[in-house]
N, CA, C and O of each residue as an XYZ file, in Angstrom:
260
protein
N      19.971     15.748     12.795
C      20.167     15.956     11.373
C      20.972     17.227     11.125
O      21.756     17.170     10.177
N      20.912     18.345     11.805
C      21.357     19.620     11.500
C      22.918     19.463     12.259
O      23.729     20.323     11.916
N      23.259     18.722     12.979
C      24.660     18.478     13.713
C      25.203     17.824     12.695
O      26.300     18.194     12.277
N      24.591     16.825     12.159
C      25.355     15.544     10.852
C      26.199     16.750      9.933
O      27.409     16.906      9.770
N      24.836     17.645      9.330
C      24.893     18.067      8.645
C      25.979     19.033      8.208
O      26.623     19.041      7.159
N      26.054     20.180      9.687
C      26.994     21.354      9.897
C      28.222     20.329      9.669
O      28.997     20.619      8.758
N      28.473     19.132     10.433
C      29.551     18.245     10.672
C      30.376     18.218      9.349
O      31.600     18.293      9.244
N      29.203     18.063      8.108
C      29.927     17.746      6.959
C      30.280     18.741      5.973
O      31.062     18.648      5.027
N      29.468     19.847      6.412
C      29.881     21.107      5.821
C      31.003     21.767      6.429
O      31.471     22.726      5.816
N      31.490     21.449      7.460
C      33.163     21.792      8.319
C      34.125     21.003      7.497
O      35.077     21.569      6.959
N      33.903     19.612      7.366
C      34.849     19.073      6.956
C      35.143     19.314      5.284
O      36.136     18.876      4.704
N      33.993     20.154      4.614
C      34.282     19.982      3.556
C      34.906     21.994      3.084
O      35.678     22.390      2.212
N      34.368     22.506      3.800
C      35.103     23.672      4.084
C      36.923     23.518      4.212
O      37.732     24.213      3.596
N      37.244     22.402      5.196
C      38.783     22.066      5.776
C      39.253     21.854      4.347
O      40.289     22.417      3.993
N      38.586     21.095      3.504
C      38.836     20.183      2.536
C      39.597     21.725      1.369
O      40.690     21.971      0.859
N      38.458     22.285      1.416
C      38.735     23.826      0.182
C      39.950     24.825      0.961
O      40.832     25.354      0.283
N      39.882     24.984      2.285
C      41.024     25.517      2.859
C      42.039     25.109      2.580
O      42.872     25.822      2.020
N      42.330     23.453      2.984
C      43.756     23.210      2.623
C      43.802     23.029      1.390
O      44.887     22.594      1.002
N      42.883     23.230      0.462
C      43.462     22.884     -1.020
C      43.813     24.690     -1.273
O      44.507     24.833     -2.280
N      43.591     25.564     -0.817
C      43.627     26.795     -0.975
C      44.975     26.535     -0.529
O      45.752     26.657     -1.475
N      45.418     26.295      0.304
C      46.747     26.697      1.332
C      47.775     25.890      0.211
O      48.865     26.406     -0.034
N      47.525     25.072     -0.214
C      48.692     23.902     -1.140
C      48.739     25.323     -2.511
O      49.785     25.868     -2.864
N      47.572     25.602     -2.980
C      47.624     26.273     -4.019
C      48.433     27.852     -3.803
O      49.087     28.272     -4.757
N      48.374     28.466     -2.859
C      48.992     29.419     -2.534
C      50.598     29.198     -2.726
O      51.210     29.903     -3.528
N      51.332     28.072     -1.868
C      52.783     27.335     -1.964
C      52.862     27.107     -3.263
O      53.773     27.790     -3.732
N      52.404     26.554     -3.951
C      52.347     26.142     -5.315
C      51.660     26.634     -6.670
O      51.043     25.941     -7.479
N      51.860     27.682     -6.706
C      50.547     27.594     -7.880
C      50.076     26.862     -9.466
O      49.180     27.082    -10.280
N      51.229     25.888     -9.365
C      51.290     25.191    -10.537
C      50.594     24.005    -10.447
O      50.061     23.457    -11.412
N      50.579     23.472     -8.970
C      49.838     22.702     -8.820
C      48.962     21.991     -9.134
O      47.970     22.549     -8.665
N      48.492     20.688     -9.859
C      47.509     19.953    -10.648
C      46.532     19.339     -9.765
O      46.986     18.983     -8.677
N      45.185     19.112     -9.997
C      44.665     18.555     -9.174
C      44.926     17.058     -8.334
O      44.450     16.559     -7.314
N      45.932     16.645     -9.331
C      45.869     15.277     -8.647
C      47.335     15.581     -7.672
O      47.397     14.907     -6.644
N      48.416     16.481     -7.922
C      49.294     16.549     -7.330
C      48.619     17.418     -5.735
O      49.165     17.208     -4.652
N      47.753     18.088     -5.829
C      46.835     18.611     -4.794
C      46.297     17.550     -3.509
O      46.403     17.729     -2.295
N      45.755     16.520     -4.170
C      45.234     15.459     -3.692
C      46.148     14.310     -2.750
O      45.851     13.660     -1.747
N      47.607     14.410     -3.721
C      48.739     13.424     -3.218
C      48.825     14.473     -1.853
O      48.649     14.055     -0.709
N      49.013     15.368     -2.058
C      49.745     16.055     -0.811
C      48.568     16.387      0.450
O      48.873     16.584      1.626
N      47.558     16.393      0.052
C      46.768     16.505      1.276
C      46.680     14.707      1.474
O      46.479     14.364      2.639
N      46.754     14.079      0.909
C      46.498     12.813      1.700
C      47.372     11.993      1.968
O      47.166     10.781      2.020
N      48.879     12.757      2.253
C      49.826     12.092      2.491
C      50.017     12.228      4.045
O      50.946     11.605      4.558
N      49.090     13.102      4.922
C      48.854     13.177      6.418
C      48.075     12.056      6.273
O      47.611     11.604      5.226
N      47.930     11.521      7.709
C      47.192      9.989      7.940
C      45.772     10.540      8.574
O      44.722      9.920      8.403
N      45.861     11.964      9.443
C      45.032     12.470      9.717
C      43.874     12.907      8.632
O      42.656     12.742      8.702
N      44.587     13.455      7.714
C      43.666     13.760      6.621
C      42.740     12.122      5.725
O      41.570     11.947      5.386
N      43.965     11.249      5.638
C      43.217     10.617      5.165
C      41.806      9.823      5.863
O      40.873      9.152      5.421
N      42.299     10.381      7.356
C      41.068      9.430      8.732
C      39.618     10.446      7.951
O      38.462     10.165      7.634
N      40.311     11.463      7.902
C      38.442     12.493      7.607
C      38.279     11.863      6.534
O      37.357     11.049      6.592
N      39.098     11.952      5.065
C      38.348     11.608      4.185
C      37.560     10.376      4.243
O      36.405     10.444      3.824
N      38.053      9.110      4.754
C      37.435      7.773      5.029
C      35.630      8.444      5.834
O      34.593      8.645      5.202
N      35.804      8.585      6.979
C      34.843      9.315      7.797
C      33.729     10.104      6.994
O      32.529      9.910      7.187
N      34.163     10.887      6.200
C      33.692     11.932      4.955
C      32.309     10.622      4.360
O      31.096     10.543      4.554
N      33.315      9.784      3.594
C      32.470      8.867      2.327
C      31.779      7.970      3.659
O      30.584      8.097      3.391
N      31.820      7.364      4.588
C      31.133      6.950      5.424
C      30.130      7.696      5.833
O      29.097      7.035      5.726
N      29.908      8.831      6.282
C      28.847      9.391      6.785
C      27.971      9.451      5.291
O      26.954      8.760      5.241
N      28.332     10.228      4.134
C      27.688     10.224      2.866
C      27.013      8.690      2.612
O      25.812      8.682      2.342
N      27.447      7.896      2.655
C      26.808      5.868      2.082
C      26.056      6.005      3.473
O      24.922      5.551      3.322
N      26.228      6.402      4.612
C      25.256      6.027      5.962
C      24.057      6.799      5.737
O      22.932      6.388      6.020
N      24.350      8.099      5.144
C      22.949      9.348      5.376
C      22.346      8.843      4.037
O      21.196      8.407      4.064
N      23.118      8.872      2.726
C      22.369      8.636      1.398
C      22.377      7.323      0.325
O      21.700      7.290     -0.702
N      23.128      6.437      0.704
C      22.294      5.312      0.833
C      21.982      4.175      1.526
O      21.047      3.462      1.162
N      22.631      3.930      2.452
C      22.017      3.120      3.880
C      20.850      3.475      4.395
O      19.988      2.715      4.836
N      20.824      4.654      4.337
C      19.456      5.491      5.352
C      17.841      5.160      5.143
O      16.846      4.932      5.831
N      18.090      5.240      4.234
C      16.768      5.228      2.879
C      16.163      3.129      3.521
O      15.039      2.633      3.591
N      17.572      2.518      3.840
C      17.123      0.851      3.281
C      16.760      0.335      4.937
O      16.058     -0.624      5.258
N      17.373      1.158      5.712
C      17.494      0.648      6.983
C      16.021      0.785      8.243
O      16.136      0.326      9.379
């Protein structure tokens, strides 16, 4: 539970970093123009998929299974 856990607090740390790093280049930046550009890597979009999967597996699959 505490590995899941740290797991998802890294990735969501990565998540505020690179939105920090876009906002620094840009500061005009809108949230949704934020969003296009981090998920225009294929890598990024593999975590986010991974991200909402572990969340539906731990909080609500978990509970039924």
């Amino acid at each position: 539970m505490i590995v899941s856990t740290a797991f998802f607090l890294l990735c969501a740390a990565s998540l505020v970093l690179a939105s920090w790093r876009i906002r620094l280049r840009d500061p005009e930046a809108t949230v949704t123009e934020l969003f296009d550009r981090l998920l225009a890597d294929r890598s990024v979009r593999i975590a986010v998929i991974v991200v909402w999967w572990w969340l539906g597996w731990h909080f609500l699959a978990g509970q039924t299974l």
